[in-house]
C-alpha positions as CSV (number, residue, x, y, z in Angstrom):
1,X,-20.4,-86.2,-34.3
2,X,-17.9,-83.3,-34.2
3,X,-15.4,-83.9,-36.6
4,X,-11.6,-83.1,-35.6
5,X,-11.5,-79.8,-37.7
6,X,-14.4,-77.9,-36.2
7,X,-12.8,-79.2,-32.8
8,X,-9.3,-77.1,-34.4
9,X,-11.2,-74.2,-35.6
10,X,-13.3,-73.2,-32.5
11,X,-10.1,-73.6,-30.5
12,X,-8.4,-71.5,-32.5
13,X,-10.9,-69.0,-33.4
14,X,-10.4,-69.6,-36.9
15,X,-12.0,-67.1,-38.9
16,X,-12.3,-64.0,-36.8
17,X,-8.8,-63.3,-35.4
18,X,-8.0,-62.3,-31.6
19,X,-8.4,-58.3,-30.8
20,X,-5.0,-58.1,-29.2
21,X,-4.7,-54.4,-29.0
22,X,-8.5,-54.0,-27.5
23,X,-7.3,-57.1,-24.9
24,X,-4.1,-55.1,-23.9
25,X,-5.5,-51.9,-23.6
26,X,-8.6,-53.4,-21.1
27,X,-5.8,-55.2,-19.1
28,X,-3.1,-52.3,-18.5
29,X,-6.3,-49.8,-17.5
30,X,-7.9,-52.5,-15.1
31,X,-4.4,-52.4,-13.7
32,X,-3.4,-48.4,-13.4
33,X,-6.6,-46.8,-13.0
34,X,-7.2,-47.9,-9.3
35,X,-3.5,-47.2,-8.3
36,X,-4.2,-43.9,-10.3
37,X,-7.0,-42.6,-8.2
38,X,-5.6,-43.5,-5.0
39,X,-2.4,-41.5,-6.5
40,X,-5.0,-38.5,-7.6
41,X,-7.4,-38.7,-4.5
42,X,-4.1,-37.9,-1.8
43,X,-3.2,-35.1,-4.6
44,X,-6.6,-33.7,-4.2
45,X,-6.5,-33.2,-0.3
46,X,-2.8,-32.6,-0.5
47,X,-3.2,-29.6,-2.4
48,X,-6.7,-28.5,-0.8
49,X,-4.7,-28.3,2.5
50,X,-1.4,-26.7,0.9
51,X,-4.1,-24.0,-0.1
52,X,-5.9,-24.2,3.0
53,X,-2.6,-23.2,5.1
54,X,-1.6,-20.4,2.2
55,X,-4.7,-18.7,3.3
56,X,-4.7,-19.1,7.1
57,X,-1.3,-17.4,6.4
58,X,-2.1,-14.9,4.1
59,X,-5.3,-14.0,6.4
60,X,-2.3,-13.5,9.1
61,X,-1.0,-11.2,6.9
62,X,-3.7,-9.4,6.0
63,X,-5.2,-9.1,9.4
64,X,-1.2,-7.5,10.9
65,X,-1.2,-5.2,7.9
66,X,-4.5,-4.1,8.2
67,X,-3.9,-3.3,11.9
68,X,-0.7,-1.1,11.5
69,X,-2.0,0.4,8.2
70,X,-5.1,1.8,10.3
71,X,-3.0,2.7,13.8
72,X,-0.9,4.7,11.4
73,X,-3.5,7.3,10.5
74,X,-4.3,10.4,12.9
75,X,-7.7,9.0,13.6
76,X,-6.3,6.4,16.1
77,X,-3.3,8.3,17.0
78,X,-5.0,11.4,18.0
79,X,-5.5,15.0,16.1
80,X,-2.6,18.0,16.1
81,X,-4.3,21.1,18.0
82,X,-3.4,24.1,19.4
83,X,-4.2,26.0,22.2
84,X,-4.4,29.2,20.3
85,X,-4.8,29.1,16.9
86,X,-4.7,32.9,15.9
87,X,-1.1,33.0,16.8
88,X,-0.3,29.3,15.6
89,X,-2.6,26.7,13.7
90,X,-1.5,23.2,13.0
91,X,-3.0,20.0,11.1
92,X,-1.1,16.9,10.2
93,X,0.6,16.0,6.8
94,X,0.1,12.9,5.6
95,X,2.4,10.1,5.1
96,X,3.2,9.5,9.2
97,X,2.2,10.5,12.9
98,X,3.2,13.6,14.0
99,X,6.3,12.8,17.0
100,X,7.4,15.6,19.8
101,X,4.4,16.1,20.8
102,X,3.1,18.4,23.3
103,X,5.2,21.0,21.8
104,X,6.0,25.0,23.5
105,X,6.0,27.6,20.3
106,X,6.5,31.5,20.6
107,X,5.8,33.4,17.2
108,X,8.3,35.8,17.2
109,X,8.1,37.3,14.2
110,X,5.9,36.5,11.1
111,X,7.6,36.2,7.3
112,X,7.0,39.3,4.9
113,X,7.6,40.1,1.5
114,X,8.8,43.3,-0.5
115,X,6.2,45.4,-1.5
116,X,6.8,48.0,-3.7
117,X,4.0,50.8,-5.1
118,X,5.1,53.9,-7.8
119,X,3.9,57.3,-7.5
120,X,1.7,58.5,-9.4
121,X,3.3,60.6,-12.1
122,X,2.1,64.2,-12.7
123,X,2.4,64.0,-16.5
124,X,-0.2,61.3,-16.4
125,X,-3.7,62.0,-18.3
126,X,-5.8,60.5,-15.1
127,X,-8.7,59.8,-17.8
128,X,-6.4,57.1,-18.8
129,X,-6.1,55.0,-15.6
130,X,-4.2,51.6,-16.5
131,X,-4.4,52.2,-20.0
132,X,-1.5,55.5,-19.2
133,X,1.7,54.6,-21.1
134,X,4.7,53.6,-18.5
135,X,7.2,54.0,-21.4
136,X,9.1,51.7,-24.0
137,X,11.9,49.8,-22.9
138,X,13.8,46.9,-21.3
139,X,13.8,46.1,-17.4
140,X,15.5,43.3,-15.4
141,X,13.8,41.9,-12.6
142,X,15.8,39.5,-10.2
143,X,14.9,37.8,-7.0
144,X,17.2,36.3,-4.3
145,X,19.7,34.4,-5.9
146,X,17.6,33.6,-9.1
147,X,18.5,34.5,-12.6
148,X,17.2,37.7,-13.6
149,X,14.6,38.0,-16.6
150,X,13.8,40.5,-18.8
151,X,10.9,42.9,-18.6
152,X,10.6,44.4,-22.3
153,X,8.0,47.1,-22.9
154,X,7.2,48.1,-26.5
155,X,4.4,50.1,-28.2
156,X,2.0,46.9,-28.1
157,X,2.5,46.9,-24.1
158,X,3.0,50.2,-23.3
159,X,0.5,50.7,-20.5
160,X,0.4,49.8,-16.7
161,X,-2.0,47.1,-17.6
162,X,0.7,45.8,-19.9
163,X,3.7,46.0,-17.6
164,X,1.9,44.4,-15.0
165,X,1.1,41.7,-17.1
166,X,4.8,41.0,-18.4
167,X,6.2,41.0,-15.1
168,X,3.2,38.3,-13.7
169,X,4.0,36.6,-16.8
170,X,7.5,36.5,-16.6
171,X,8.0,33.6,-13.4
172,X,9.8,35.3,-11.0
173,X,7.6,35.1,-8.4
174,X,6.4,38.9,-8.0
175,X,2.7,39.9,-8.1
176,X,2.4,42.8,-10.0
177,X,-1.3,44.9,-9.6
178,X,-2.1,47.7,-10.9
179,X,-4.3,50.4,-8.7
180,X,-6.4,52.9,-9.6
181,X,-8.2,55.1,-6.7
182,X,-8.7,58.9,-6.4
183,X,-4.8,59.2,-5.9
184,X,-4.3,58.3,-9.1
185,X,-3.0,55.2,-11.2
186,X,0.0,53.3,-9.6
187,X,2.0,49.9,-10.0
188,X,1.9,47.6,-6.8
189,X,5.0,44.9,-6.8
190,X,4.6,42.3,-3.9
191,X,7.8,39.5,-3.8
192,X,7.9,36.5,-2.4
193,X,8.4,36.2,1.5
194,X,11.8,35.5,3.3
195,X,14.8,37.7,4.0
196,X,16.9,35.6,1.1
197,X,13.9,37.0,-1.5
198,X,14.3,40.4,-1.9
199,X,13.6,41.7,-5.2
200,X,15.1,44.3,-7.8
201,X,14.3,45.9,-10.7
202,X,17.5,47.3,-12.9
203,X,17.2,49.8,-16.4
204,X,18.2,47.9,-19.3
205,X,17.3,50.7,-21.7
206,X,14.2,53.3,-21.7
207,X,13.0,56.1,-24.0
208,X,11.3,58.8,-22.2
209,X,7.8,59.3,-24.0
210,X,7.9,63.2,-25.5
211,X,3.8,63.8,-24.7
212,X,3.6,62.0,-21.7
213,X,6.7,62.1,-20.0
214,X,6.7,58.5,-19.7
215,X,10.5,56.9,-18.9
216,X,10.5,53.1,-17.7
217,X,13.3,53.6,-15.5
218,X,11.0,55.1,-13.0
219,X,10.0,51.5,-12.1
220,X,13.4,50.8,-11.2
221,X,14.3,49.7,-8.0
222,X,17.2,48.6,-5.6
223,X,17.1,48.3,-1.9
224,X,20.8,48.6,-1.7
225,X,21.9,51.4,-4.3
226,X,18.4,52.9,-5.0
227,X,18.7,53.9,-8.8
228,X,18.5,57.8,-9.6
229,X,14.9,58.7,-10.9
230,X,13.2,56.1,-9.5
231,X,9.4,56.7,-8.7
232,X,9.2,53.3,-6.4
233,X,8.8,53.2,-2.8
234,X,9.1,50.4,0.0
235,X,5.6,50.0,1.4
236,X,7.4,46.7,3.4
237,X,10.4,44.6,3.7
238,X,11.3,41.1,3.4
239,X,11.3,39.1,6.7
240,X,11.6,35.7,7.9
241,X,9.3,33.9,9.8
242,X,11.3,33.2,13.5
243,X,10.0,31.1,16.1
244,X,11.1,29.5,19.4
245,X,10.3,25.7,19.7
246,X,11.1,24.4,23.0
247,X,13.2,27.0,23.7
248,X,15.7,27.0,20.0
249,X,15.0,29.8,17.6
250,X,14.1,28.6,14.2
251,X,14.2,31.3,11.3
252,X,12.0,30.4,8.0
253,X,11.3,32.3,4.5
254,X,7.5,31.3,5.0
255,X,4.4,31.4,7.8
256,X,4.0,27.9,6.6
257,X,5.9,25.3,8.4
258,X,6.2,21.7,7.5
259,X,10.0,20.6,8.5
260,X,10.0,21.4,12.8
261,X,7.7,18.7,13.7
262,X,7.9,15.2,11.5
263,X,4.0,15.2,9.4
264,X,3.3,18.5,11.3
265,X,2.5,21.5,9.7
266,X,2.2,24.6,11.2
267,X,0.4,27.8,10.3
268,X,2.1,30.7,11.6
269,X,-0.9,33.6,11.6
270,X,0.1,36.1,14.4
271,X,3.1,37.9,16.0
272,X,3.1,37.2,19.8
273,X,6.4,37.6,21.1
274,X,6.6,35.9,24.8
275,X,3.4,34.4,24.4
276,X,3.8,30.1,24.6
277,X,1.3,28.4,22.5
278,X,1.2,24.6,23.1
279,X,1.2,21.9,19.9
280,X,-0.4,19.2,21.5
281,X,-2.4,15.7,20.2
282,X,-6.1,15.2,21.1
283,X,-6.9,11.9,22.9
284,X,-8.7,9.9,20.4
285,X,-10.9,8.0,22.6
286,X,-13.8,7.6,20.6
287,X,-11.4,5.9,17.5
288,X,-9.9,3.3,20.3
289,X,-13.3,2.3,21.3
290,X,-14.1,1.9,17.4
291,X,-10.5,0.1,16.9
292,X,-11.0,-2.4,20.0
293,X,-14.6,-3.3,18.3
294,X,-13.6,-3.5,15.1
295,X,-10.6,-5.9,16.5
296,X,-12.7,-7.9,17.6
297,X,-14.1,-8.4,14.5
298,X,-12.0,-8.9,12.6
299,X,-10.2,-11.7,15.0
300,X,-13.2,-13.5,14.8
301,X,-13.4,-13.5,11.2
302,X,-9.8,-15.3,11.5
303,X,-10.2,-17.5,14.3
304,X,-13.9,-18.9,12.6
305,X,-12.0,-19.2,9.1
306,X,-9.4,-21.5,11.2
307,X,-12.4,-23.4,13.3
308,X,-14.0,-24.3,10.1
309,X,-10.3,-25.6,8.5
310,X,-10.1,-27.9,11.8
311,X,-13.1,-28.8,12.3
312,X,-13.5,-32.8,13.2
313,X,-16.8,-32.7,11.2
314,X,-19.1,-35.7,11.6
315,X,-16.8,-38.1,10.0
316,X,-13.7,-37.8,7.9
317,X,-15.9,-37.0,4.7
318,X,-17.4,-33.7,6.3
319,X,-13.9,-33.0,8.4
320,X,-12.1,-29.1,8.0
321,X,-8.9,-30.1,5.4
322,X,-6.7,-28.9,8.4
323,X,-8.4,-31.4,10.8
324,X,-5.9,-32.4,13.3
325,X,-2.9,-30.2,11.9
326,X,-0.9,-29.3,14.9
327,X,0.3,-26.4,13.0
328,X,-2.5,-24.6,12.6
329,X,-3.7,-25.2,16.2
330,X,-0.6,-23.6,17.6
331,X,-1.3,-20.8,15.8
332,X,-4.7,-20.4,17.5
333,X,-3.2,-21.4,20.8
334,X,-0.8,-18.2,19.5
335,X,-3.7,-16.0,18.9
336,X,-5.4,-16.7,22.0
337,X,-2.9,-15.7,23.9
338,X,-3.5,-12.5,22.7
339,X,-5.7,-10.9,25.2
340,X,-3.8,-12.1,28.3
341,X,-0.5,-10.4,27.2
342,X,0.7,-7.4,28.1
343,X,1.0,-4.1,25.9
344,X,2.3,-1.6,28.3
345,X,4.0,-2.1,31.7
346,X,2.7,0.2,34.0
347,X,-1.1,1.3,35.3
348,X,-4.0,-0.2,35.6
349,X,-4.6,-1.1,32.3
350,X,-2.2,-3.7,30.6
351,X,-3.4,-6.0,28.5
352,X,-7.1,-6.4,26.7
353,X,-8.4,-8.7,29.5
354,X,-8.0,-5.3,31.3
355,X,-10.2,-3.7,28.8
356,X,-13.1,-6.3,28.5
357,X,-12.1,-8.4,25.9
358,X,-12.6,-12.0,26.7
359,X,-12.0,-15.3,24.9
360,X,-14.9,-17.6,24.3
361,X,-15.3,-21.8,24.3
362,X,-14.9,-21.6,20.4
363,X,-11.6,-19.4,20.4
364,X,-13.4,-16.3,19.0
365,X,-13.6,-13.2,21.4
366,X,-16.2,-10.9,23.0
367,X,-15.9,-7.1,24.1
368,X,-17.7,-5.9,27.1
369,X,-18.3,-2.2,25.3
370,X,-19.2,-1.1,29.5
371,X,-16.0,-2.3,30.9
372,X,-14.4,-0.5,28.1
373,X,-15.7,2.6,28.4
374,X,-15.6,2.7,31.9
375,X,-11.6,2.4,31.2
376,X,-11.7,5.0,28.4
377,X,-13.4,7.5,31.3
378,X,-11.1,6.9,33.8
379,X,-7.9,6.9,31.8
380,X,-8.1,8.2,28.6
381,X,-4.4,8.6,28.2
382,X,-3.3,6.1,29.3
383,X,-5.8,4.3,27.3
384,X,-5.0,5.9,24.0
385,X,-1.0,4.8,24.7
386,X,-1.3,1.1,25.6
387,X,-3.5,0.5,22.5
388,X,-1.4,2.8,20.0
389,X,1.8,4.5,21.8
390,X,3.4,7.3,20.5
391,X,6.3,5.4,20.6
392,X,6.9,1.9,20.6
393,X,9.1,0.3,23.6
394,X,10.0,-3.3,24.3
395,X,7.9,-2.8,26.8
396,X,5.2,-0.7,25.4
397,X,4.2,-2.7,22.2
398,X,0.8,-1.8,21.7
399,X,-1.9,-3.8,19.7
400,X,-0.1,-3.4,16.5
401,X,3.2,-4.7,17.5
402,X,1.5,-7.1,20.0
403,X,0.1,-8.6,16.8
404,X,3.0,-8.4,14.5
405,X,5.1,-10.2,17.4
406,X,2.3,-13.1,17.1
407,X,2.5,-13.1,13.3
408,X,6.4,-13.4,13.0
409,X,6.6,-16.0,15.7
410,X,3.8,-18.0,14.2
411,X,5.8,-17.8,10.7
412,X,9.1,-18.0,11.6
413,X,11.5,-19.9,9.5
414,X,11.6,-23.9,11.2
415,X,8.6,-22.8,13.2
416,X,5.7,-25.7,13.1
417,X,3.3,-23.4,10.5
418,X,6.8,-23.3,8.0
419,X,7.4,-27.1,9.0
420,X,3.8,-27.9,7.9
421,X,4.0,-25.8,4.6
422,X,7.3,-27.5,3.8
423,X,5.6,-31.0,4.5
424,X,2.7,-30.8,2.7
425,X,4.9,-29.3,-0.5
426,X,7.2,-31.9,-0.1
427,X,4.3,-34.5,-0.5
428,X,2.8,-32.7,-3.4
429,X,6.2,-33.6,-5.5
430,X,6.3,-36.9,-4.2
431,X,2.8,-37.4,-5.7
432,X,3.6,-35.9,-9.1
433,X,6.6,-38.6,-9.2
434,X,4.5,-41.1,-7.9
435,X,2.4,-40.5,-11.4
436,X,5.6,-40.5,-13.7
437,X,6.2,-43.2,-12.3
438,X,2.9,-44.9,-12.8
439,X,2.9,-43.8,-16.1
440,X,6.4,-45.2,-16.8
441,X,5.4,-48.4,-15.0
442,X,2.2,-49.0,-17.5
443,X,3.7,-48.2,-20.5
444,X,6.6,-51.0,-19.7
445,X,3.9,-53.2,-18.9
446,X,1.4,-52.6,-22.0
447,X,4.9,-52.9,-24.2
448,X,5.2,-56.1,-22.5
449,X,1.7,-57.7,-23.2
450,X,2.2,-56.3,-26.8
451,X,5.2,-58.7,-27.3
452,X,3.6,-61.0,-25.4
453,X,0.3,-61.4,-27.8
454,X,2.5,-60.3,-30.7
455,X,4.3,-63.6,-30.1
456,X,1.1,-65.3,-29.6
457,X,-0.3,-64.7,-32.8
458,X,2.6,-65.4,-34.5
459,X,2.5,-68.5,-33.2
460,X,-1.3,-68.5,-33.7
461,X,-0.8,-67.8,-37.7
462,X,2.0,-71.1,-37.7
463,X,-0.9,-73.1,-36.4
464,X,-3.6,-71.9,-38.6
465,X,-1.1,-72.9,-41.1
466,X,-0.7,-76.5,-39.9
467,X,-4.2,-76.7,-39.2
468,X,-4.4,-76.0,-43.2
469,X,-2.4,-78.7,-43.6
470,X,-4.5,-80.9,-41.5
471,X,-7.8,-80.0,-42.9
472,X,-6.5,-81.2,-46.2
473,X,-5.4,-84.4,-45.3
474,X,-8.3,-85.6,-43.7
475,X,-10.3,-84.8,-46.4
476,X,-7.9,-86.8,-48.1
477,X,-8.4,-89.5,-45.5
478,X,-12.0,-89.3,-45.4
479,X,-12.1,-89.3,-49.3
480,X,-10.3,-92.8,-49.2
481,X,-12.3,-94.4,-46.4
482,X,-15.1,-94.2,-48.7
């Protein structure tokens, strides 16, 4: 028979204690966990389709940037050429697309420099050649409106080699050579060109050389008071370059021109006075049948990247993460609507349905390369300015602004594509308080069942203390019954 106090003891689990902590831990994470993952699941596919919708419009981006960055080059807006290069040469500069173009030029007159040449001096040993002494001294040399440097000739230098090489050195901007034919030995001075560059050489101080004869002020030069012993004669003078484009005269200090025509630059290489040459851009026909192609491509790349985000899958496990965003399927509808829409607003050709681009079941596009050439041969103008106009017009956008129009209206601010971003984002914080609060929630409650089974085994020790009590008494009991 079971005696009272085993009955006490196995209620009470007298001996081994209750494991509150371990029982209040198992309770409060059999109640957050599953409220948790629900919580951490919608955070999952919240922010797989906050990062799905960054990249369809980052892709937008990329894709419009891409486009103008490529129009912008000469490749697809045609090559500078003239129709007579020997009297005028262009290429483009880079940065832009040449603008004013076909353009009239008449060279009139092609830029010179000063060139000076000394006669040979009697006194000279001809044996010597360059190494013949010039004389010890000082000489200033000035160009234009520059600051004039000093020339200085001593015993170390005193040769036509070495005055040569102090004025070369000095960074004026005049050549000097030194020549040395059957005439003689002679030193050749060439300035920079332009009219405003003329060039002088003045006598600071000279010592005439007793053997030779030598004086450095024979060098000197002046083409407004020519100095008095001075050996140097005026093979040319400086000139400006002057032109006539369209019809206004144009005067410039070099034959290379890169300020008349905006990322022009123009080689002027012959003197033809009342002879037009026409500046003029190549029809880049081949490029716009590359451009349309690679288009093409890269539209598909897009518009598959956006199928595969909406796709309806087999069931909501294998679905795109943008599966039935309204959003993103305006955006398509947008895109589509691309090859239907006109880029210029006269001809035959207007749009790219003109041109044999077509739009397929899946959104994606195809290019009849046949009907496209067939439009390049009949019209390659006209062509060449509906895809990439010389200048854009309201109504003459061309594939460039026809695409950046569909990329600001798809991400206009309160458009649905901003709307979506903004919905999604606002979800994502909602989700992160949802968890504070979780967390809040579960540490009230576990704070709670602490108390809770704190209080219980207070209560717990009190009776293991009566049940002391007890336990001696009936042994007492017991002891007297027998």
């Amino acid at each position: 028979m079971t005696s009272v106090s085993s009955s006490i003891l196995t209620a009470l689990g007298a001996g081994s204690g209750i494991d509150t902590a371990s029982l209040v831990s198992s309770l409060v994470s059999a109640t957050k966990e599953p409220r948790q993952a629900a919580i951490t699941n919608r955070q999952t596919l919240n922010s797989a389709r906050i990062s799905a919708l960054a990249s369809a419009s980052s892709s937008l981006d990329t894709f419009a940037d891409a486009l103008n960055s490529l129009l912008a080059g000469t490749g697809y807006s045609g090559t500078p050429a003239s129709n007579d290069p020997s009297i005028a040469s262009v290429s483009a500069l880079p940065g832009g697309t040449p603008t004013g173009l076909p353009a009239q030029i008449e060279v009139r007159q092609l830029a010179a420099s000063r060139t000076l040449v000394s006669a040979v001096n009697a006194n000279q040993d001809a044996a010597q050649g360059a190494a013949a002494t010039v004389g010890i001294g000082e000489l200033s040399l000035k160009v234009g409106n520059g600051n004039p440097v000093s020339i200085t000739i001593t015993a170390a230098n005193d040769s036509f080699t070495g005055l040569a090489a102090a004025i070369n050195g000095s960074g004026a901007g005049v050549t000097a050579t030194v020549v040395t034919d059957s005439q003689g030995t002679r030193l050749m001075l060439k300035g920079p060109t332009g009219a405003a560059n003329d060039f002088s050489l003045t006598t600071v101080s000279s010592t005439t050389d007793g053997t030779t004869g030598a004086d450095l002020s024979q060098f000197a030069f002046s083409a407004t008071t020519p100095p008095a012993g001075s050996r140097m004669s005026s093979a040319t003078e400086p000139k400006d370059a002057v032109i006539l484009l369209d019809g206004v005269e144009q005067h410039y200090a070099g034959n290379t021109i890169d300020g008349a025509i905006p990322y022009l630059r123009i080689d002027l290489n012959k003197a033809a006075p009342g002879t037009n040459v026409t500046l003029a851009t190549t029809e880049p026909t081949t490029s716009m049948r590359d451009l349309l192609v690679e288009f093409v491509d890269a539209y598909n790349t897009l518009m598959k990247a956006l199928n595969t985000a909406t796709s309806t899958g087999t069931d909501q496990s294998n679905a795109g993460v943008l599966n039935g965003e309204s959003s993103i399927r305006d955006m398509k509808r947008q895109l589509s609507q691309m090859v239907s829409a006109e880029l210029g607003g006269t001809g035959a050709y207007r749009t790219l349905n003109d041109l044999g681009v077509s739009t397929n079941r899946d959104g994606t596009l195809s290019l009849d390369t046949k009907a496209l050439d067939k439009a390049i041969a009949a019209d390659p103008k006209a062509i060449t300015q509906l895809l990439n106009p010389s200048v854009r017009t309201a109504t003459n956008i061309g594939l460039a602004g026809l695409m950046d129009s569909v990329r600001d209206n798809i991400k206009k601010d309160g458009g649905p594509l901003a709307a979506t971003q903004g919905k999604y984002e606002k979800l994502a914080k909602e989700l992160a308080d949802q968890l504070d609060k979780l967390d809040m929630q579960m540490t009230n409650y576990q704070e709670q069942l602490t108390k809770v089974y704190s209080a219980m085994e207070t209560r717990l020790s009190a009776l293991k203390a009566t049940q002391s009590y007890l336990q001696q008494q009936v042994a007492l009991w017991t002891k007297n019954d027998n």
